[in-house]
N, C-alpha and C positions, 0 to 999 in steps of 0.2 A: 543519497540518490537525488539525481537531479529532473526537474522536466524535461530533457531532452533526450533521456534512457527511458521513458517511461510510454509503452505502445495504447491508442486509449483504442477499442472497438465498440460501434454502437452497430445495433439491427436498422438498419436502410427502412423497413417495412412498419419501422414505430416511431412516429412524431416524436415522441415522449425520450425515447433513449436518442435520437440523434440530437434532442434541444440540449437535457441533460449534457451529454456529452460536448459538446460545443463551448456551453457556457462554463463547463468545466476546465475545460483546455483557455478557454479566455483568462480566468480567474490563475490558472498554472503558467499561465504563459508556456504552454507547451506547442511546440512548430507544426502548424496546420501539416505538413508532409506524417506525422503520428500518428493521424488518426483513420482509421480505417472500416469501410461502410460494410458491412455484410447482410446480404439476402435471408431472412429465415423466415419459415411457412409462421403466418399468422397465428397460431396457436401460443405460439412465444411471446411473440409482443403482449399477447392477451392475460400470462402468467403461467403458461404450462412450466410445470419445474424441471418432468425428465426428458431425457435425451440420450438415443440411443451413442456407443462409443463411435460406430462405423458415422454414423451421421453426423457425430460432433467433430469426427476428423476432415468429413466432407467439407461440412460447410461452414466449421470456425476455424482450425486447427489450420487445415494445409491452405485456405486463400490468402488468411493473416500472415502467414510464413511468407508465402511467395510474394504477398505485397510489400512486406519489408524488407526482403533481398531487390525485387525491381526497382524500389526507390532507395537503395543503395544506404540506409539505416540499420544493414540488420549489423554494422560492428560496435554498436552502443546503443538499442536496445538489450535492458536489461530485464525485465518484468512489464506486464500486460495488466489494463484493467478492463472492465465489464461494465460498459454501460446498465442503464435497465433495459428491460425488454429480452435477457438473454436467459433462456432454464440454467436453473442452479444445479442441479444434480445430474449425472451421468451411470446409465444402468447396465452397469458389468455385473458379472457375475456376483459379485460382494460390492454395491454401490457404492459409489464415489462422486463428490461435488465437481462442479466445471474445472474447481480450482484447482482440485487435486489431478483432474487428468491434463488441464493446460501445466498443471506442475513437471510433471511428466513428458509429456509432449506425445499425448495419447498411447503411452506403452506403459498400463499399471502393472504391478506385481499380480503374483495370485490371488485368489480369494482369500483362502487363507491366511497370508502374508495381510492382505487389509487389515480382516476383521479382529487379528492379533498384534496389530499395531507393530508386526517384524519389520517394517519397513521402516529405517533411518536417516530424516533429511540429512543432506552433510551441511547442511546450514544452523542444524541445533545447536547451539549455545549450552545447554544443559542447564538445570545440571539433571541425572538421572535415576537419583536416589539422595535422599539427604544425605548432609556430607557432602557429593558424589561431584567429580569432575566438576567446573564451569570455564568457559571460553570468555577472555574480554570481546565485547561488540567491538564486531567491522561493520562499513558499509557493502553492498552489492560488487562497488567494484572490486574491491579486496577480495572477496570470495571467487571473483569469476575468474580474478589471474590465477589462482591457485588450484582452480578445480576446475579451469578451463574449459574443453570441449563436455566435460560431463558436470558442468552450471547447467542447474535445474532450471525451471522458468516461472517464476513465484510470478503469484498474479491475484488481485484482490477484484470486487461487485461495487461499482459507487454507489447500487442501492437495486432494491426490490420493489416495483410496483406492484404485481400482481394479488391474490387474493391473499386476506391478513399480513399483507405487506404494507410499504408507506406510501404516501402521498407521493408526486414531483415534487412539489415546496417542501412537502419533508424531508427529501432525497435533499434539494439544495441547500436547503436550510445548516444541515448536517456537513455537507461540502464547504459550504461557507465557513463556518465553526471550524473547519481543520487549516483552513487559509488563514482566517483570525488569529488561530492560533503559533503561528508559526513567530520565532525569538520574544518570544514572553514571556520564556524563563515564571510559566508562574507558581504560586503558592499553596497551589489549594491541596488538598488529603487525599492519598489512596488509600481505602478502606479495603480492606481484604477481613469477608465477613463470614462467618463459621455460621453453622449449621445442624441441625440436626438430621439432616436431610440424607441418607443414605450416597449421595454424588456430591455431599460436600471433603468428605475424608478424603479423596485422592487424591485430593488437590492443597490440603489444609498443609501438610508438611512444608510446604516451598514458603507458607506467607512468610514466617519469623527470619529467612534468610533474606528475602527480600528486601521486606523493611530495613532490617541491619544496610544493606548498600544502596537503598534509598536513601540513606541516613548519611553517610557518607558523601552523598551526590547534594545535600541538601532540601530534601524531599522529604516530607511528612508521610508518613505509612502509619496506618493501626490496626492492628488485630483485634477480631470484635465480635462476638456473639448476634449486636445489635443493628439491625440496619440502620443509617442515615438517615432518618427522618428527619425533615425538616434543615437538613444541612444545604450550604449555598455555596461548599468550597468542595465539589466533590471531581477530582483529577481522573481518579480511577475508584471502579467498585468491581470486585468479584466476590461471586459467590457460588454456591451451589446448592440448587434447587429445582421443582419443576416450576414453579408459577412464583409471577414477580409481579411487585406493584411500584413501575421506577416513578410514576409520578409523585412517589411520598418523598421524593428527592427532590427540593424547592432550587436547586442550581447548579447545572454540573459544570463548571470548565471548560472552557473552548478548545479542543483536542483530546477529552478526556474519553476512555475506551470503558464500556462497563458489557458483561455479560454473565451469563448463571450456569454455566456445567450442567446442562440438560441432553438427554437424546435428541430432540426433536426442534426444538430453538431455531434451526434452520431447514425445517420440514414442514414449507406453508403449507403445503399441501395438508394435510392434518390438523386437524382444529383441538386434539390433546396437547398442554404445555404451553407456556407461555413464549411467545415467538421473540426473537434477538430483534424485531421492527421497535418493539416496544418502546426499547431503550432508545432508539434512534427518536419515535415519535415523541420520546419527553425529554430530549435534549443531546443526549450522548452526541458524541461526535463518531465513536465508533462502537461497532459490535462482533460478536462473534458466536457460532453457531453451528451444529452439525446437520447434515440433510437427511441423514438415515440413524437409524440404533447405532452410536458406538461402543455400547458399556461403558462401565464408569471404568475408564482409562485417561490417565493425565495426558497420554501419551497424544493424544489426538485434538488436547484442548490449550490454548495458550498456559503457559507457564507464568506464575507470578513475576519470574524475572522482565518479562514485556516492559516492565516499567523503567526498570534499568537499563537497556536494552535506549528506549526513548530518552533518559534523563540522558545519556551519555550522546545522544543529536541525532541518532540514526533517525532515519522517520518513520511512519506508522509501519507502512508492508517490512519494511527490514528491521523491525522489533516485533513484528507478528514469526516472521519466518524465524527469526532466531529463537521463539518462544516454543515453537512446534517439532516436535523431536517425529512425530507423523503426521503430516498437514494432507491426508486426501481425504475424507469427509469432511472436513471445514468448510464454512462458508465467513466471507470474510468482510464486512460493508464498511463503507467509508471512505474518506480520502486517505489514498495510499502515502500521498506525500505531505500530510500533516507532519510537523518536526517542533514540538515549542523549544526545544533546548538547541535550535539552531544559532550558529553564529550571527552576530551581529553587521560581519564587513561587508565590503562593497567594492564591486569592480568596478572600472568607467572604460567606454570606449572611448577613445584618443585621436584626433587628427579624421575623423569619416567626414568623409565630401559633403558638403552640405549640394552643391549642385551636380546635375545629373555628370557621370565620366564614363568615356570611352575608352582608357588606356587603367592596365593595373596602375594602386594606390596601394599605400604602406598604411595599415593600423597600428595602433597600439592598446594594451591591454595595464592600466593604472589603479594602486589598489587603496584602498582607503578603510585600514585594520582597529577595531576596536580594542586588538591586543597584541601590542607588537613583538610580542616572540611566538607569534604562532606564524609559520611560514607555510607560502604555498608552492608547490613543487611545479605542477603542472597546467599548463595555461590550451585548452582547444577550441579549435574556433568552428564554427559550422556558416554554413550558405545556404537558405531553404532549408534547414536542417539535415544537411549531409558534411559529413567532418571535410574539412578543406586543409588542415595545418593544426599545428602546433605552434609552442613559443610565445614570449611577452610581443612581438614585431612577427608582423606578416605582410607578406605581399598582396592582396586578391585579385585575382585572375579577373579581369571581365570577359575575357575573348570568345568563351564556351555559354555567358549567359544572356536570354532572351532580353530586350529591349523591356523596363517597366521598373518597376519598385520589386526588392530584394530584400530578403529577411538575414542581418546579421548577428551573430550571437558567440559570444566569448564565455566561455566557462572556465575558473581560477578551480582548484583544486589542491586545498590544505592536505601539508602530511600526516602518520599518522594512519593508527587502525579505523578510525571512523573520520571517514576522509571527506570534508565539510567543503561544501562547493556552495560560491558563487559566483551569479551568473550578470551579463547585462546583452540587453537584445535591443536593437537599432535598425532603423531600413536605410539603404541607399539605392538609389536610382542610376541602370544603365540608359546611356544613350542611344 
């Protein structure tokens, strides 16, 4: 997935999520037309978590919609993220997180259907029993041509200010660490740690298959009674438990996802259980969390394959969604587009005007591969971020744009289930 499929929304009414978000979008190079301001009563910004459905459709749901169809983006957005300042949880009948009703696009299942985890993303990768089925990772785009108009709308929280939530510099700090992290290919351990903990077994089955195709990817896994104390190489950590102490982990890896299989983990509101900030505030780069009681069901919790999922390039949100076989009580923090096992290459813009023009000009889209049998299929171009063409050669149009500085941007697009894009952005000036 790339920056220019990815919708970012901050609350207009909170310094703090529209800074967040801005310098987040600087840091992605994601196209200022992405980002979208929404109004919500002061109680949000302040840290209130819930949110009625009718209210979230009001005034996140249906403005965000309409603002990416008027600015003419909505045929590559693929997935939305959440500044701070926005409630994490939505109070339907059987509650549900923002994530899970922006999953949806405000029409959840029944009660029922929640609280018994009936409900099956079609983006689960599996598997769903040991043994049980598994799916190789695609990325977002791949799924969306095959499930088309019924492509869900996966969406992760860049961070939680509010109360027993983190800091902004810790919200950045965390953001940053997912940018760092991206083709670093690194080294360090996924610990997947046992427990004696009643909400550790439901999840215990998945670690030994994991590890086996982390092993395979080149990726160090251990199965482990012990927590990581005092370890400096820590990629991933799960576990399951209610209360955690991630500071006894001296170093985690820049991109690395750790969280514990609790009810409440992403129920600030409640001062029972160790909260998913934790792990963010001692380094994690990402976490995960539920906002209400879900039992101790895998179904609702990332899956061990998450790792797998990342090791093969996808990036964080599209190794979360393929990890969640029911993603609507989750909460999800972090940079979505963390990716360490990203490719190395490199596109270049070719032949753009250095002085200002008033008549179309031809680009070109030039690639510069760190393995040359991997091929890219498809080359799209964007202007202020709205698609203009296709193809290595294009023409651009000046005729239709206002006189100033122009945002250009070419995305190359590897074959391939997990379809590895990149990108290069350049401004030109109309006359």
């Amino acid at each position: 997935m790339g920056p220019h499929e990815l919708l970012v929304l901050a609350n207009e009414n909170s310094e703090g999520s529209v800074t967040i978000a801005r310098r987040y979008m600087e840091w992605r190079r994601i196209p200022p037309s992405n980002l979208v301001l929404l109004k919500l009563p002061a109680p949000y910004a302040e840290g209130q978590t819930g949110m009625g459905l009718d209210e979230f459709k009001r005034l996140i749901l249906n403005p965000a919609s309409k603002a990416v169809r008027q600015r003419g983006i909505d045929d590559h957005i693929l997935a939305w993220v959440y500044s701070t300042g926005f409630p994490t949880r939505i109070d339907t009948p059987e509650r549900i997180s923002i994530l899970g009703a922006t999953f949806l696009r405000g029409e959840p299942p029944v009660a029922e259907a929640i609280l018994k985890a009936q409900y099956a993303s079609p983006l689960f990768a599996g598997p769903e029993w040991l043994r049980g089925t598994i799916s190789a990772p695609q990325t977002f785009d791949q799924y969306a041509k095959w499930i088309n108009r019924d492509m869900p709308l996966p969406s992760m929280m860049l961070g939680y200010t509010g109360e027993r939530g983190n800091t902004g510099e810790e919200v950045a700090s965390a953001l940053w660490k997912g940018v760092q992290s991206d083709r670093t290919h690194p080294t360090g351990t996924v610990y997947f740690v046992t427990t004696g903990d009643k909400r550790s077994p439901c999840r215990e089955w998945q670690y030994e298959g994991a590890k086996r195709e982390l092993a395979q990817k080149g990726v160090a896994a251990v199965v482990t009674a012990s927590f990581p104390e005092g370890k400096r190489d820590v990629l991933g950590l799960m576990t399951g438990t209610a209360s955690v102490k991630p500071g006894r982990v001296k170093g985690y890896v820049p991109g690395s996802l750790a969280e514990h299989l609790t009810s409440f983990a992403g129920a600030f509101e409640q001062a029972s259980q160790s909260k998913m900030s934790l792990w963010i505030r001692d380094g994690a780069t990402l976490s995960a969390g539920t906002v209400t009681e879900p039992r101790a069901m895998y179904h609702k919790f990332p899956t061990a394959r998450f790792y797998v999922y990342y090791a093969q390039g996808c990036t964080a949100i599209e190794s979360f969604y393929q990890a969640l076989r029911c993603p609507l009580q989750i909460l999800l923090l972090g940079d979505p587009l963390a990716s360490p096992w990203a490719v190395s290459d490199e596109v270049v813009l070719a032949e753009l005007p250095v002085a200002p023009v008033s008549v179309p000009f031809v680009v070109s889209a030039l690639l510069k591969r760190s393995d040359p049998m991997r091929f890219y299929s498809r080359y799209l171009w964007l202007v202020d971020g709205r698609v203009v063409g296709e193809g290595k050669r294009l023409q651009i149009e000046t005729a239709g744009l206002t006189p100033g500085a122009h945002q250009l941007r070419v995305v190359a697009y590897s074959t391939g289930l997990v379809r590895h894009q990149i990108f290069a952005v350049e401004e030109f000036t109309v006359q």
